[in-house]
C-alpha positions in Angstrom: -7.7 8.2 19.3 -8.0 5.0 16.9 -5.3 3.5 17.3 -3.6 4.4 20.4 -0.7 3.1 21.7 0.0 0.9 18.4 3.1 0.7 15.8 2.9 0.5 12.4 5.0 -0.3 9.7 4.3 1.3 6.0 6.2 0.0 3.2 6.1 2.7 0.3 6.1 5.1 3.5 7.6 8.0 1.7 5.0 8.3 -1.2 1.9 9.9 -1.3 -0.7 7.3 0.4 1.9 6.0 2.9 3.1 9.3 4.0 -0.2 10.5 4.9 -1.2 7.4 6.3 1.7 7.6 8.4 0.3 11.1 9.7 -2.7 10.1 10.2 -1.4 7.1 12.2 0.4 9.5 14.5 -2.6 12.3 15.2 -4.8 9.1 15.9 -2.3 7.7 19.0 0.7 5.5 17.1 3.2 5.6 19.2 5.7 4.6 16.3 6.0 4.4 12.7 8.5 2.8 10.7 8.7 4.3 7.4 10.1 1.7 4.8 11.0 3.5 1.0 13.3 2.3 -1.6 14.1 6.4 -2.7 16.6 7.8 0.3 15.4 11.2 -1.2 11.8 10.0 -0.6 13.1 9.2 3.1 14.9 12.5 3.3 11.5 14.6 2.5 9.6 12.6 5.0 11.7 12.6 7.8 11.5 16.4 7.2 7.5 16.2 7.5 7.5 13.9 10.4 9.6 16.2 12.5 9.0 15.1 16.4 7.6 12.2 15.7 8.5 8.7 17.2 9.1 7.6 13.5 12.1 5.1 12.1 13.1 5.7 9.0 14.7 2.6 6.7 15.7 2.1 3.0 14.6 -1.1 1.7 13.8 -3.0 -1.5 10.4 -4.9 -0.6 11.2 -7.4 -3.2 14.2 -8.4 -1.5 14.1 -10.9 1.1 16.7 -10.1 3.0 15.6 -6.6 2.9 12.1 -7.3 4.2 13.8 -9.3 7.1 15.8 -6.7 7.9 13.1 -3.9 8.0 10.8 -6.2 10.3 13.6 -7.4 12.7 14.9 -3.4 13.0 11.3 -2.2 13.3 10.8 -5.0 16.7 14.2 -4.1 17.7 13.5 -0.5 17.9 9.8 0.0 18.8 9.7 -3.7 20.4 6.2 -4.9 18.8 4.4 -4.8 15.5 0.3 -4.3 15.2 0.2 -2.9 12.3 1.3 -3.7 8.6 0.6 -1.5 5.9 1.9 -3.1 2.5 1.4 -0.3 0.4 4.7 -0.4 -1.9 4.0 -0.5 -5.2 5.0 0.6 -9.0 2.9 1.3 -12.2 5.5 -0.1 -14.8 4.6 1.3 -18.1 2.0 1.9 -20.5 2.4 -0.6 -24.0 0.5 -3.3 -25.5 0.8 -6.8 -24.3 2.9 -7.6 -27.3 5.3 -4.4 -26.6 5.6 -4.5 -23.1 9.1 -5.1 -21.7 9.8 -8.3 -20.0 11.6 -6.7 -17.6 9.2 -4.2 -16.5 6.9 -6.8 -16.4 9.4 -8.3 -13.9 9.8 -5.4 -11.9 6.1 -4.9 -11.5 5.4 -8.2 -10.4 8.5 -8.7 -7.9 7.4 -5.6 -6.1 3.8 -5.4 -6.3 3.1 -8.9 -5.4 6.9 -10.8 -4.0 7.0 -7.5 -2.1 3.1 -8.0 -0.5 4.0 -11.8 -0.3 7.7 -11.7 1.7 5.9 -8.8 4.0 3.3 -11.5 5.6 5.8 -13.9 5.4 8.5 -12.1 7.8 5.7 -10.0 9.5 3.8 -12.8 10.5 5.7 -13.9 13.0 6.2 -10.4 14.6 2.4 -9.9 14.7 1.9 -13.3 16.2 4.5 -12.7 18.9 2.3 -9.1 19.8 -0.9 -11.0 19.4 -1.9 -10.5 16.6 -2.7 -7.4 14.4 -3.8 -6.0 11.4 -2.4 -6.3 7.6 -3.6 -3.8 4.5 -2.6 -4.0 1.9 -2.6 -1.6 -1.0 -4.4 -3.1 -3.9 -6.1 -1.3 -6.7 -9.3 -1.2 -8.7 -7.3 -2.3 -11.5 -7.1 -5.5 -9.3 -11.1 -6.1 -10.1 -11.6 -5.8 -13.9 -9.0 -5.4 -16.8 -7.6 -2.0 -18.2 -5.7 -2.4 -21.8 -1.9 -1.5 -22.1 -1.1 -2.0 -18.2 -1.0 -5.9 -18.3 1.7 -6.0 -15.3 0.0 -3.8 -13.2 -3.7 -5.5 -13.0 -2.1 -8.8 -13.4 -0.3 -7.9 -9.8 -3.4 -5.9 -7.7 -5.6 -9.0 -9.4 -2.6 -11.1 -7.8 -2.7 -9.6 -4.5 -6.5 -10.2 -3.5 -4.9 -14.3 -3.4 -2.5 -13.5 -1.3 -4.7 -11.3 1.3 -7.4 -14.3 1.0 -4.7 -16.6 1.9 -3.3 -14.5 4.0 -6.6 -13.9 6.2 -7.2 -17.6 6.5 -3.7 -18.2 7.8 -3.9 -15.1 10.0 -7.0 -15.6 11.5 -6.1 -18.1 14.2 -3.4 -16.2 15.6 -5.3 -13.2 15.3 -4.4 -11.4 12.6 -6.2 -9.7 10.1 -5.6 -9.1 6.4 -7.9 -6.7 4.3 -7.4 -5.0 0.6 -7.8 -1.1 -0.3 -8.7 -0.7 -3.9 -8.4 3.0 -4.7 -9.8 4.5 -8.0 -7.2 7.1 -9.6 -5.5 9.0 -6.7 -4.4 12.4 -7.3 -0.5 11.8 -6.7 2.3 10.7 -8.4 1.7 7.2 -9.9 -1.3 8.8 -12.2 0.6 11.6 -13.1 2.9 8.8 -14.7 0.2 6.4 -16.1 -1.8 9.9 -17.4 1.7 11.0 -19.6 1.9 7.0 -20.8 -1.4 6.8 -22.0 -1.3 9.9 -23.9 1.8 11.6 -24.0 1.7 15.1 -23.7 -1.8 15.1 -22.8 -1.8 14.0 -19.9 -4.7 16.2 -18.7 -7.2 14.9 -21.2 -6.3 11.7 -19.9 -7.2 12.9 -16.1 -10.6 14.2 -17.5 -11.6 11.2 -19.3 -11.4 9.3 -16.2 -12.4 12.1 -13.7 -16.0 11.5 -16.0 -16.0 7.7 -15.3 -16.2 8.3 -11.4 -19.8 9.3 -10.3 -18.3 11.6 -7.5 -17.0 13.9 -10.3 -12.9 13.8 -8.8 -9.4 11.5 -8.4 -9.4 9.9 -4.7 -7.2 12.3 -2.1 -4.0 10.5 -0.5 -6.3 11.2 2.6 -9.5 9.0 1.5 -7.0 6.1 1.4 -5.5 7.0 4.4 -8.6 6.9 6.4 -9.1 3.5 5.6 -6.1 2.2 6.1 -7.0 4.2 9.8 -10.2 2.3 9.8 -8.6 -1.1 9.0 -6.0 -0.7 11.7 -8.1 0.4 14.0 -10.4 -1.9 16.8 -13.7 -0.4 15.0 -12.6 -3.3 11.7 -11.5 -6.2 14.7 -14.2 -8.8 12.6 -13.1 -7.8 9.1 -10.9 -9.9 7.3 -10.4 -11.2 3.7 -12.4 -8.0 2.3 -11.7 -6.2 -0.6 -13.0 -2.7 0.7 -13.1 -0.2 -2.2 -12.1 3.6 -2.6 -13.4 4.8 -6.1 -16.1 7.3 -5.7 -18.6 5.1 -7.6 -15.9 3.8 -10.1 -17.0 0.3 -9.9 -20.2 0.8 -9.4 
C-alpha cells in the first residue's frame, strides 16, 4: 500500500482527475481525504462514490484566501496532519483569439489556475512543515510547455504554474517538502469535452480525432493515468524528486 497511513487533500476533488485520485489514494492506505470543490453538486456526487470512506468533504473557492485557509485549518482539525497536497483545481476559460478573449475570463483563469496553486503552498506549507514535511502536485498541463492558439489564459497559467512549483520546491526542500508538476495531454473528461465544442462548435468529435492523431499512443489520457502519478508522487517510491515537470501525454511532446 503506497501510501499508507497518509492524508491528502485534493483541491478540484470532485472532477474527474481528483476524484479518481482520491480513490486511488484510499485503495493504496490513505487514511483520509479531504475533498475540496467549488460545485456542492460536484461534492454531492462524490460523497455518493466515496461511501465508507474516511473522506471530508468542503466547498471552497481556491482563489480565495480566506477560503484556502479555511479548507487547510478544517482539513488539520479534522484528520490532525497533512502529507499530501494535490493542487489539481483548475478551469479551461474559453476558446477566442487573443484580441476577442474576455478580460474577465482571462481573470478567472488566472486567479484559479495559478492564485489558487499559489495561496495552496502558501497556507499548506505550514501544515506540511508541522507533519514533517510532505509532498505537493500540482496539476499543470502540456499546454504549460509550448503554445496552443485561441487558449491564451489557459497556457499562460500551466506555463505560470511550473514557477511557482520551482519556487516552491526550493522553499520546500529544507523542511522536507516536495513539489512536483503533472502535465497531462488531453484527458478524456470534462474539461476537453468543453475546449473540443470551443474549438469547433458542433464538431466537437473531429476536434477529439485531430488530436487523438497527434499522440503516438493512438488515445486521450484516462483520469486513471493521472491518477497514478499523482500516487507515484505522493508516495515514498518519488521521496528524491522534486522541482520535476513529469509528463502524461502518450508521446505528445515527444
Amino acid at each position: 500500500m503506497e501510501i499508507k497511513g497518509k492524508y491528502a487533500v485534493i483541491t478540484g476533488g470532485a472532477g474527474g482527475i481528483g476524484l479518481e485520485t482520491a480513490k486511488l489514494y484510499f485503495k493504496e492506505g490513505a487514511k483520509g481525504v479531504a475533498i475540496v470543490d467549488f460545485s456542492p453538486e460536484g461534492l454531492q456526487e462524490a460523497k455518493s462514490q466515496l461511501m465508507g470512506q474516511n473522506a471530508l468533504f468542503i466547498q471552497a473557492d481556491v482563489s480565495k484566501s480566506e477560503e484556502v485557509r479555511r479548507f487547510i485549518e478544517e482539513s488539520v482539525e479534522v484528520f490532525g496532519r497533512i502529507d499530501i497536497l494535490f493542487l489539481n483545481a483548475g478551469v479551461e476559460g474559453v476558446v477566442k483569439p487573443m484580441e476577442e478573449y474576455p478580460e474577465e475570463k482571462f481573470d478567472q483563469v488566472m486567479n484559479v489556475n495559478v492564485k489558487g496553486v499559489w495561496l495552496g503552498m502558501k497556507y499548506g506549507f505550514p501544515a506540511l512543515k508541522k507533519s514533517g514535511g510532505g509532498s505537493v502536485i500540482i496539476t499543470s498541463s502540456v499546454a504549460g510547455l509550448g503554445g496552443t492558439a485561441q487558449v491564451s489564459a489557459y497556457v499562460a497559467s500551466k506555463h505560470a504554474t511550473i514557477g511557482l512549483m520551482r519556487t516552491g520546491a526550493l522553499e520546500g526542500a529544507p523542511d522536507n517538502i516536495r513539489v512536483n508538476s503533472i502535465h497531462p495531454s488531453p484527458v478524456d473528461n470534462r474539461m476537453m469535452r468543453s475546449l473540443e465544442e470551443g474549438f469547433a462548435p458542433g464538431a466537437g468529435d473531429q476536434v477529439r480525432e485531430g488530436f487523438t492523431k497527434m499522440i503516438p499512443l493512438g488515445r486521450y489520457a484516462e483520469n486513471r493515468d493521472i491518477a497514478e502519478m499523482a500516487l507515484f508522487l505522493a508516495s515514498d517510491r518519488s521521496k528524491f524528486i522534486t522541482g520535476a515537470t513529469l509528463v502524461v501525454d502518450g508521446g505528445f511532446t515527444a
